[in-house]
C-alpha positions in Angstrom: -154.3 -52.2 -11.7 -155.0 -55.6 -11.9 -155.3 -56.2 -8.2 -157.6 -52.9 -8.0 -160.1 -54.3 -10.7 -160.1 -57.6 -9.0 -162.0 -55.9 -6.4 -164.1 -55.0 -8.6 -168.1 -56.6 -9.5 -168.4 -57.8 -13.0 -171.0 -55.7 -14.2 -168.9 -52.3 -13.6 -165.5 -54.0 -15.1 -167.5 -54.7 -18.1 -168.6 -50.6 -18.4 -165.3 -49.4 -18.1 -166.0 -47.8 -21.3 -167.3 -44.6 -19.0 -164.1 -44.6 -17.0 -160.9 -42.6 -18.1 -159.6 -43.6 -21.0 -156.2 -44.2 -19.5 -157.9 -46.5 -17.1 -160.3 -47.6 -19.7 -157.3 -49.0 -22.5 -155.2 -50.7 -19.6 -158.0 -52.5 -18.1 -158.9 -53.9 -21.2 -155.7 -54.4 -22.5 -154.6 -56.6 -19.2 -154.2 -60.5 -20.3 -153.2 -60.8 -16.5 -157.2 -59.4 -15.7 -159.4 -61.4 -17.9 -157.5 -64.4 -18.1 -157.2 -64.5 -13.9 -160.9 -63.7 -14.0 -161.9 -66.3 -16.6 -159.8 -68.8 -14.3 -161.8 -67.7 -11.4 -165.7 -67.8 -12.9 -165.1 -70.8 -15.3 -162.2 -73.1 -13.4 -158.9 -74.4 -14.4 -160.2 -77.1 -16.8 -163.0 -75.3 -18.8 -160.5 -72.6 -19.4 -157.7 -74.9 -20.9 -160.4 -76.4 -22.8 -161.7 -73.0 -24.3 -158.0 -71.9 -25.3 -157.0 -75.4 -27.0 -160.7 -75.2 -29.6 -160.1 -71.0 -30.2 -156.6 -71.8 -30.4 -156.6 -72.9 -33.9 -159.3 -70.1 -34.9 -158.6 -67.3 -37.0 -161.3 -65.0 -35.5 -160.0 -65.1 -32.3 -156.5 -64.5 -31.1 -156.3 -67.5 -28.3 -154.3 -65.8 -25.7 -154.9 -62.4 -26.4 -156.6 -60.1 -23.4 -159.5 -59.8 -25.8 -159.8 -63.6 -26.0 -160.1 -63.4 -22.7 -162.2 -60.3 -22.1 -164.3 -61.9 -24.3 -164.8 -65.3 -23.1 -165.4 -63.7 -19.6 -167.9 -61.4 -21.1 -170.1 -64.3 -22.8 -169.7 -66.7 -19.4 -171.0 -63.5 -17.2 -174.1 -63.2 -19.2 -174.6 -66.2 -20.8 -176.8 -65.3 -23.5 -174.1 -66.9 -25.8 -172.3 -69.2 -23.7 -173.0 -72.6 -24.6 -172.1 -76.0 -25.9 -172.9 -77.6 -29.7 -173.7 -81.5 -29.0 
């Protein structure tokens, strides 16, 4: 599965919701997806820097796949993707 949606362009992952729902619940349920994506879009180094501030956060599980999902999510459109200085 993961290597399949790998293949895949961001906009259509992100819509899975219209897929199967078998397809659907193990696509976004894959820590191995998002985080390999989120690796991929935002690099080695922003990602470790992303899990060590969430990591103390109670709002967001820091290595969960929806961590993840989400992080990629915000970086692929980002409308909410940005730093406080």
């Amino acid at each position: 599965l993961v290597r399949i949606c790998r293949f895949l362009p961001a906009r259509p992952l992100l819509e899975l919701g219209t897929s199967c729902s078998d397809f659907y619940h193990r696509a976004r349920n894959s820590k191995e997806l998002w985080k390999g994506l989120c690796s991929f879009l935002l690099g080695e180094t922003t990602l470790m820097l992303h899990e060590s501030s969430w990591s103390s956060s109670s709002s967001m599980l820091g290595s969960t796949a929806e961590f993840y999902r989400r992080l990629f999510r915000a970086a692929w459109s980002c409308e909410d993707f940005c730093y406080d200085h």
